[in-house]
Structures are given as structure tokens and as C-alpha cells.
C-alpha positions, 0 to 999 in steps of 0.5 A: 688314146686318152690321157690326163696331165698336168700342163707345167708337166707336160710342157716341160717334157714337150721341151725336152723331146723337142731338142732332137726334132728336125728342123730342116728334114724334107721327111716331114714325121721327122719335124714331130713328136712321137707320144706314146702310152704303155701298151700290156703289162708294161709297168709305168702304166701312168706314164706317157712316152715322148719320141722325138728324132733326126736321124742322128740324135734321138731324145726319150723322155716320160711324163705322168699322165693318167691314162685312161685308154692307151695309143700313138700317135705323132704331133708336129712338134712346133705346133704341140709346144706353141699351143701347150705353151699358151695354155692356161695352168690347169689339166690338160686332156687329150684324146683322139676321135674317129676322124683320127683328130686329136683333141686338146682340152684345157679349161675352155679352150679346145684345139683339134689338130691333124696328127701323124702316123705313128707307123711312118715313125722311124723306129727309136733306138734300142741299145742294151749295152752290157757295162755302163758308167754314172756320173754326177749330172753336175759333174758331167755338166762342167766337164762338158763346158770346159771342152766344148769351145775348143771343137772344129767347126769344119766339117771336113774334120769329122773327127775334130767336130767331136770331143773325145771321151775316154773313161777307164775305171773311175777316170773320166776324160774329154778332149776336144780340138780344133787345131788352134788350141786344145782341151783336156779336162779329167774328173771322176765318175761313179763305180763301173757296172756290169760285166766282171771281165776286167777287160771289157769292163771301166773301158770307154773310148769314143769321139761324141758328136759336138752338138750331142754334148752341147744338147745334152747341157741344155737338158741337164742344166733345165732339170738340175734341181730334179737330177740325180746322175747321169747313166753312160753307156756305148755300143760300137757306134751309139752311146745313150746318156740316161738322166735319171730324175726324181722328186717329190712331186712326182714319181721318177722320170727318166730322160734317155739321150741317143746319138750316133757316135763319130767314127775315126782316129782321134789324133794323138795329143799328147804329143802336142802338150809340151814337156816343159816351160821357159816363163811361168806365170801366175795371175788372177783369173778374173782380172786377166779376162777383165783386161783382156775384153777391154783390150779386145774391142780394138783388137777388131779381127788382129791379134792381142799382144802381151808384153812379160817383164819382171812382174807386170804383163801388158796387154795391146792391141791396135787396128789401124784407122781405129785405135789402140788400147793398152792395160797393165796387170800384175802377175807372178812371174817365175821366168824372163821376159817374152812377147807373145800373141794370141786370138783375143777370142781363143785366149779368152775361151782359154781362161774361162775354161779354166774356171779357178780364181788362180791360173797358170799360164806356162810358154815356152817361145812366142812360137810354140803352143802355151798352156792354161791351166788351175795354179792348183789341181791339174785337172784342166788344160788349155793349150793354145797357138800363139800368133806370130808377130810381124 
């Protein structure tokens, strides 16, 4: 193998392929980056293919190069980004010699490193599902963060430690629990494709890894300016996220994500999602979170307080042996009067998931769930367990 690219080009995708590595596999071809050249007739022919996996999540991802003799092999990944990284702007040849070392040439400095055999890599997952979705990367990317801080962290939950996604037409929906507060969040994705069977197609319902989606971030947030949307689509137990990117000065790239999927029953949450209210509020988002972290430094592991009356809220909080703090705000109020608490941490990831200036905030008793969502548009929930009082 023998190529030429440029080094911002190349580190980028370096960057990219190495979110899946493995960090703690005692395989140790599983800690590198499996590059590739096309091989035949393949078309692309100026692309190189970097492979990189942990079993669970497997990244795909290409970069322009100009090839002039194709091969494989598979670099230590760390090893790879580290020298890349301090390589001066310029471009980069690589080649591999006859004592099976490649060779890394970037003005006067030259690096030659044992590599592995691309034999010993595991092979990368091939899914041609008939029926897929795309959705805007931008889209996608919100959705995700609204959700994801409501996942369980216990793994013996293994359903819990993932986020429901369920599409069915043009209605995407992602639903993550971990027992204390839930999730809901609703938007709209591009046209369906594939199959014409109305029953097989517009249907999606699959429980998605956590730390796939929190990756999947990662990658869409770094190319934004370059993404144009997103491809999803599912086999029985895999799903692949393609993120198709384009720009001017470069030919169209493309970033494949693949992940295991969770097996399971999700639970049934609509259940929990209360049919009425007793006290509604309405309060500015941005001064409830404001309040909230100044009350929050003397909550110290207790719960927040909030008081309702009338048209004031007042939020406590006390540690004893440390202090207590205290803080007014003003809210509409369409109820009476209640004390309520909360985790301090779970009401504030409650509201800033909720992402309008304007919030909702209906309660029912100081026992039962409460719920966030937008003054507005009801495409966010947020319901959250309230802590009982001594």
C-alpha cells in the first residue's frame, strides 16, 4: 500500500474511526485502525477506508487520498493519532516496506512503525437492509440530548441502559428512562425508502445502545458544517447510522456507525405519564435553572424544596452543619398552593432538556410523578419523581 493525503483530512478521520477502538480489549488488533484502499473495480478509487471496532460498536469512515498502489493493514490506533497530530500541515505519504513496516513521511519527518495484520481483523459488519429513514443531522442531534441524561446507568437493567427509538412514517420518537424521571421526545424525520409494503415499511422500534447515541453525537456535532443527513436503518439486531457529508473541497465522504442493538421489552411508559394535573405552573426557563444551581450548592446530596403560593415559587435547600439557601421567582400559577421536592441534579437536567424560554411545570401531589415540558409545542416530556419529605 501507498498513498498520499493531506494531514487536516486524514486526522480528522483518524479521529473519527477512532471513537469505536477498544480501550481495555486483551485482543490487541481490537486497539487499532484497520485502513484500507479499494481493491478491483471498485469505484472511489481515490478513497481510503478507515475500520476501526469493539465488538459492540463498529465506526466506517473514508478519506481522500490518491492511491498509488492499494493494500491493508491495521495501525495502533493511539499510536496513529498521536503522530499524525503533531505532524506539521503538509502531505502526508505512507507506504508499507518489505520488512512489513509502514512508513510515515511528512516534510522531514519520517516515522516507521510495526503494524498489524489486517487478516486477524475482525470482519466489519455488513447490513443491507431493505427500508431506511434520513433524518436532518441537526434534527438527530437535538433529540438525542434531550433524552439521553434520563438513560440508567445500572447494568442490570440492560433494557434501561438504552433509549427507545420508534419511527412510524415521518414521526420520529426516542424514550429513555432510568426509573427516576422520564424522557419523551418527538420529531420529524425525512420520507421513508424502500420496500412499497405498507406493512414493512415507515415502522421502526428498536432499544439503541446509550453510548452508541452519545458517540453518534460526537461525530455529528465535529462535521456539522459538512453534513448533509443522516441515514437510519435496522436489521433484527443491528442498526447503522450513515452520516453523508459533502463539501466543496472535497468529494462526498461518508461516516457509517454500526451498533448492536438492545434486546428486550422496553417498559410500557405511557402508563406513567399522568392524565391530568391539580397546579400548573408556567416560569421562565433560564431563571428556574438560574435559581436552581444557587439553591443547589447547599443542597449537598438532599433534596430541593420548592414552596408554591399564589404567584411566587420558593426554592430551599439545607445541609445540616453547612448552611441553607433560599431564592424567590415568580411563576404563573393556575392551582393552589403545594411543597414539593426534587434531586436537585434530575430537576435541573429536566429543564434544560426542555430547551424553550417558556416551561410547563404540572404536579399532581407532592407524591406523585410531575411533569416539564414547552409552554408550547408539546413535542418534549419530562417527568420527574418527586422526593418525599421528612
Amino acid at each position: 500500500m501507498r498513498i498520499r493525503t493531506a494531514k487536516s483530512d486524514f486526522l480528522e478521520a483518524v479521529q473519527t474511526a477512532s471513537r469505536a477502538v477498544s480501550a481495555r480489549s486483551t485482543l490487541p488488533i481490537l486497539s487499532g485502525i484497520f485502513l484500507r484502499t479499494p481493491y478491483g473495480s471498485e469505484e472511489q478509487k481515490n478513497k481510503l477506508f478507515l475500520c476501526s471496532t469493539d465488538l459492540e460498536i463498529s465506526i466506517k469512515c473514508e478519506v481522500d487520498v490518491t492511491v498509488q498502489s492499494p493494500g491493508s493493514i491495521v495501525i495502533p490506533a493511539r499510536l496513529l493519532n498521536d503522530i499524525i497530530r503533531n505532524l506539521p500541515e503538509a502531505t502526508i505519504e505512507m507506504y508499507l516496506d518489505s520488512s512489513n513496516q509502514l512508513n510515515i513521511i511528512c516534510g522531514k519527518s519520517k516515522f516507521l512503525i510495526r503494524v498489524l495484520s489486517p487478516e486477524d481483523f475482525p470482519r466489519f459488519p455488513e447490513i443491507i437492509p431493505k427500508d431506511g429513514f434520513t433524518i436532518e443531522p441537526g434534527i438527530l442531534l437535538n433529540v438525542i440530548r434531550q433524552v439521553i441524561k434520563s438513560v440508567s446507568r445500572d447494568e442490570t437493567r440492560p433494557v434501561l441502559t438504552g433509549v427507545l427509538v420508534n419511527i412510524e412514517g415521518n414521526k420520529l420518537k426516542m424514550v429513555a428512562t432510568d426509573g427516576y424521571r422520564l424522557a419523551v421526545r418527538v420529531a420529524e424525520t425525512g420520507s421513508p425508502y424502500g420496500s412499497d409494503d405498507a406493512e414493512n415499511q415507515k415502522k421502526l422500534n428498536v432499544i439503541i445502545p446509550a453510548r452508541t447515541l452519545e458517540e453518534l453525537t460526537k461525530i455529528i456535532s465535529s462535521h456539522q458544517d459538512e453534513a448533509s443527513e443522516v441515514g437510519i436503518k435496522a436489521t433484527e439486531n443491528q442498526i447503522i447510522f450513515n452520516l453523508n457529508l459533502s463539501t466543496e473541497a472535497a468529494t462526498d465522504r461518508k461516516i457509517a456507525l454500526i451498533s448492536r442493538l438492545i434486546e428486550g421489552q422496553f417498559p410500557n411508559y405511557q402508563q406513567l405519564l399522568p392524565e391530568g394535573y391539580e397546579l400548573r405552573l408556567e416560569i421562565e426557563r433560564d431563571q428556574f435553572i438560574n435559581a436552581l444551581r444557587r439553591v443547589s450548592l447547599l443542597a449537598q446530596n438532599n433534596p430541593v424544596k420548592l414552596k408554591i403560593d399564589d404567584e411566587q415559587m420558593k426554592i430551599s435547600a439545607i445541609t445540616y452543619d453547612v448552611g441553607e439557601a433560599t431564592e424567590e421567582i415568580e411563576v404563573k400559577n393556575s392551582g393552589g398552593g403545594m411543597e414539593i421536592a426534587f434531586n436537585p441534579q434530575f430537576l435541573l437536567d429536566g429543564l434544560v432538556s426542555v430547551g424553550e424560554e417558556k416551561i410547563a411545570f404540572e404536579m399532581t401531589s407532592p407524591i406523585k410523578p410531575a411533569l416539564l415540558k414547552p409552554s408550547g409545542p408539546e413535542n418534549f416530556l419530562y417527568l420527574i419523581m418527586p422526593v418525599r419529605l421528612s
